[in-house]
N, C-alpha and C positions, 0 to 999 in steps of 0.2 A: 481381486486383491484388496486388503484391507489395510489400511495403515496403523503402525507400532505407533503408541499413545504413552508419555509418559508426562509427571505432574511437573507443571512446570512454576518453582517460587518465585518470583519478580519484586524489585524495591529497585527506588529509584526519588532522586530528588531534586528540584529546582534548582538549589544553589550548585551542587554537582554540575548540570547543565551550562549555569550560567557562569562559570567559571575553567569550566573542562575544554574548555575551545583549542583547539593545537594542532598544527598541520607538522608533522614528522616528515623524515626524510621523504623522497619521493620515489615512487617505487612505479612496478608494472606489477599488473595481475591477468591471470589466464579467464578468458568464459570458458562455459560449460562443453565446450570443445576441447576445452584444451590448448585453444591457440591464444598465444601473448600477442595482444591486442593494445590493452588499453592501458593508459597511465594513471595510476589509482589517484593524483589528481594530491599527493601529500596525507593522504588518508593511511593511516599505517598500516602495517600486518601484526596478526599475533599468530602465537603457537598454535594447535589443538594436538588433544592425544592424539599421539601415534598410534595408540594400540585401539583407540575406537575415533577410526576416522569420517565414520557414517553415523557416528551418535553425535552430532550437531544439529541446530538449524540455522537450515539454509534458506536465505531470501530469494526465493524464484519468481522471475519475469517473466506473463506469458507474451511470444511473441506470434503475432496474429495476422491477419489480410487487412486492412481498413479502406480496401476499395478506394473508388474517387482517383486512381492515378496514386495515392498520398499511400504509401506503404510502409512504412517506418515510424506511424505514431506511434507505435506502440513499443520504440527506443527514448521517448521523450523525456526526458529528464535522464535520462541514461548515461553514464553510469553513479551518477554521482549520487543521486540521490539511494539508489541501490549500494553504494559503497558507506555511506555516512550513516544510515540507518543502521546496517548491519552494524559498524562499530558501535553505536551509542545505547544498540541492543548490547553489547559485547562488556562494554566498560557500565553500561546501570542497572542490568541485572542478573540473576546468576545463572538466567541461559546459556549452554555452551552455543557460540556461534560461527559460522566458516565462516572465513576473510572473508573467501572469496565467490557471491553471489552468483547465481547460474541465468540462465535465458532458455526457455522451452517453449517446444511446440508440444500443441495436443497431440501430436500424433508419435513423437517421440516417443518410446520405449522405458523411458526413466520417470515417465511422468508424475506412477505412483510413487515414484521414491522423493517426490516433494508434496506434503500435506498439506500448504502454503501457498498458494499461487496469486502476484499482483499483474493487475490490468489497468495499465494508463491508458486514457483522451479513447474510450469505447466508443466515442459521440455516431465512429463511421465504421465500426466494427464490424466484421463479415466472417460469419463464419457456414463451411461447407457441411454439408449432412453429415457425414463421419464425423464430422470435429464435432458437431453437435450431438452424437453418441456419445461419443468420447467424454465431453465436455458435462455431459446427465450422469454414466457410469463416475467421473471422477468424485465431482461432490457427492452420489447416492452410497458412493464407498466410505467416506470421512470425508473425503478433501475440500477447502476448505476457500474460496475466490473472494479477493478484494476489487473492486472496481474505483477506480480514482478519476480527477482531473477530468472530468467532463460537465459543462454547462449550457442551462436553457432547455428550454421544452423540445427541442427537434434532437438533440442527442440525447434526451433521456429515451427519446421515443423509440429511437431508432436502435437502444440497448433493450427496453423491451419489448419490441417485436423480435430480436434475435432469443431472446431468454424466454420468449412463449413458447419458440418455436423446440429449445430444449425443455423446457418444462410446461407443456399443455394443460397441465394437473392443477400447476400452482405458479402463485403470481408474486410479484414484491408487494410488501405490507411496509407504511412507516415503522421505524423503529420507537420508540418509546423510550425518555432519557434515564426512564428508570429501570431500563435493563443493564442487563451483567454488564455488557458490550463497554457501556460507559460506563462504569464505578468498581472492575474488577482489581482493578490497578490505582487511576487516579478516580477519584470521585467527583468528574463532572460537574459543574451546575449549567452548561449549556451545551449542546450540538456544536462544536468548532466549528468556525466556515477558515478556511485560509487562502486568500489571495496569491494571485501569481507576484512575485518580488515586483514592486515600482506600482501594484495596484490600489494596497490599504493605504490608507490614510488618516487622520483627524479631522473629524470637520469642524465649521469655526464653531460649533457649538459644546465644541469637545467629546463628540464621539465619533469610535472606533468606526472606521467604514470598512468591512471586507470583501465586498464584492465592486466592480467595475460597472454601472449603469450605462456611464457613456461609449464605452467599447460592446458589451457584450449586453444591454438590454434590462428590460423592468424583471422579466424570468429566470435573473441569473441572482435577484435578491435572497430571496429564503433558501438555506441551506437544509439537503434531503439527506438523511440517512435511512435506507430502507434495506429489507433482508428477506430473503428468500427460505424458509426454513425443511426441514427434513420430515418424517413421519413422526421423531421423535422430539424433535421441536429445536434444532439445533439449528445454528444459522449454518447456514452450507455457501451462502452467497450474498454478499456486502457491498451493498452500491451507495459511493460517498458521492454524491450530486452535489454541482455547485460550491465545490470546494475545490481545494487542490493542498493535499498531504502531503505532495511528491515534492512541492516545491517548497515547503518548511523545510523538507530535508535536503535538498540539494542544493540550495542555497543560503544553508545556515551561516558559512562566513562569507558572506561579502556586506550584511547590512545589519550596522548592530541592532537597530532600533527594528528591523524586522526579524531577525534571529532571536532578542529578546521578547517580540509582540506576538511572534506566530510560530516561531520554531519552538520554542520554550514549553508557552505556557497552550499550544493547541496541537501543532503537526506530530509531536513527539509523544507526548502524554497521549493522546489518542491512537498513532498506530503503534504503541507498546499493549494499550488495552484490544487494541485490535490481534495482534498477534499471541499475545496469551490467553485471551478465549477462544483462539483457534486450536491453538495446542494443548489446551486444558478440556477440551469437548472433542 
């Protein structure tokens, strides 16, 4: 199965951003079950056609094993961060987009009917031999894996021994700042790193600190974007090391000085350029 490809415009602007902040009434919304679960947290709902209710995109989360006893990292920042992205894809560019974000497994039946798949904290990721068919067939068709929020040398490691084990062939390559990836949308002049809320800071010399040294180590310094590409040179797999996008998004109101330092001008401008080269290749 091959995925329906259609061009996707985007525009989008800082002051919008920095002024667009507004929690609406409070609502519940359904997961990909269908069962009313969760409380969208003051994040609103809009419309979409009723007459094309499958011509949207939809933000899908894959849900995975991460072994260690610890089976739910891969709910982490959940749902909020999956709710607040999808709107601010909604209100800044002219993607149509569901309210309401989905959660899958590989092995799920609707799988290819999402082109889009995000992967939070892979650091302890497991995945079984069929998933990892599954997981080759989906990207070798279009589809398209973001990997987020994982830091240090032992959870990159442990994401690629999992990804050799799907892709024997081919391996991750740094990205390069002067691909599409970053300047399709906003145009880049550095790799974002984004801190978990309470980690960046100033130092007294007046710079931006984004990573955590004392908590998480010297390895957690330099920020990795690397890509796994296809025969025809498409990125099919996106692994954001030493960052965390999820958390730009999920906690864009509670701190302003971090909502404007890392939601604004790094977590948002990057997975907007991240999701329109996924849907424009």
């Amino acid at each position: 199965m091959t995925f329906r490809r259609r061009r996707v415009i985007v525009w989008m602007t800082l002051g919008v951003l920095l002024t667009g902040v507004a929690w609406a009434q409070r609502g519940r919304w359904r997961d990909d079950r269908g069962t009313e679960s969760v409380d969208r947290r003051g994040v609103p709902e809009w419309d979409i056609d009723e007459n094309f209710p499958a011509d949207v995109f939809t933000f899908a989360r894959l849900r995975y094993d991460s072994g260690r006893g610890w089976r739910s990292k891969w709910a982490v920042d959940y749902p909020d961060s999956d709710l607040n992205f999808s709107l601010r894809l909604q209100q800044l560019t002219t993607l149509r987009v569901n309210p309401e974000p989905a959660v899958i497994d590989l092995a799920d039946e609707r799988l290819f009917d999402y082109p889009f798949l995000y992967v939070v904290e892979p650091g302890d990721l497991m995945f079984s031999p069929p998933e990892r068919q599954r997981f080759r067939r989906y990207c070798l068709n279009g589809g398209f894996v973001m990997f987020d929020d994982f830091w240090g040398d032992r959870e990159y490691e442990n994401l690629r021994r999992e990804l050799a084990m799907v892709f024997p062939d081919r391996s991750p390559e740094e990205v390069p700042l002067e691909h599409e990836i970053f300047q399709c949308v906003y145009p880049l002049k550095e790799k974002p790193q984004v801190p978990a809320i309470g980690n960046g800071y100033v130092d007294a010399s007046g710079r931006l600190v984004s990573w955590d040294p004392p908590r998480r180590g010297e390895d957690t310094r330099q920020v990795h974007y690397r890509a796994i590409y296809d025969d025809e040179g498409r990125i099919m797999v996106f692994i954001c090391h030493n960052t965390d996008l999820g958390d730009g998004w999920e906690r864009e109101g509670e701190d302003q000085w971090y909502f404007e330092t890392f939601s604004v001008k790094r977590a948002y401008p990057m997975g907007i350029n991240i999701v329109t080269y996924a849907m424009t290749h």
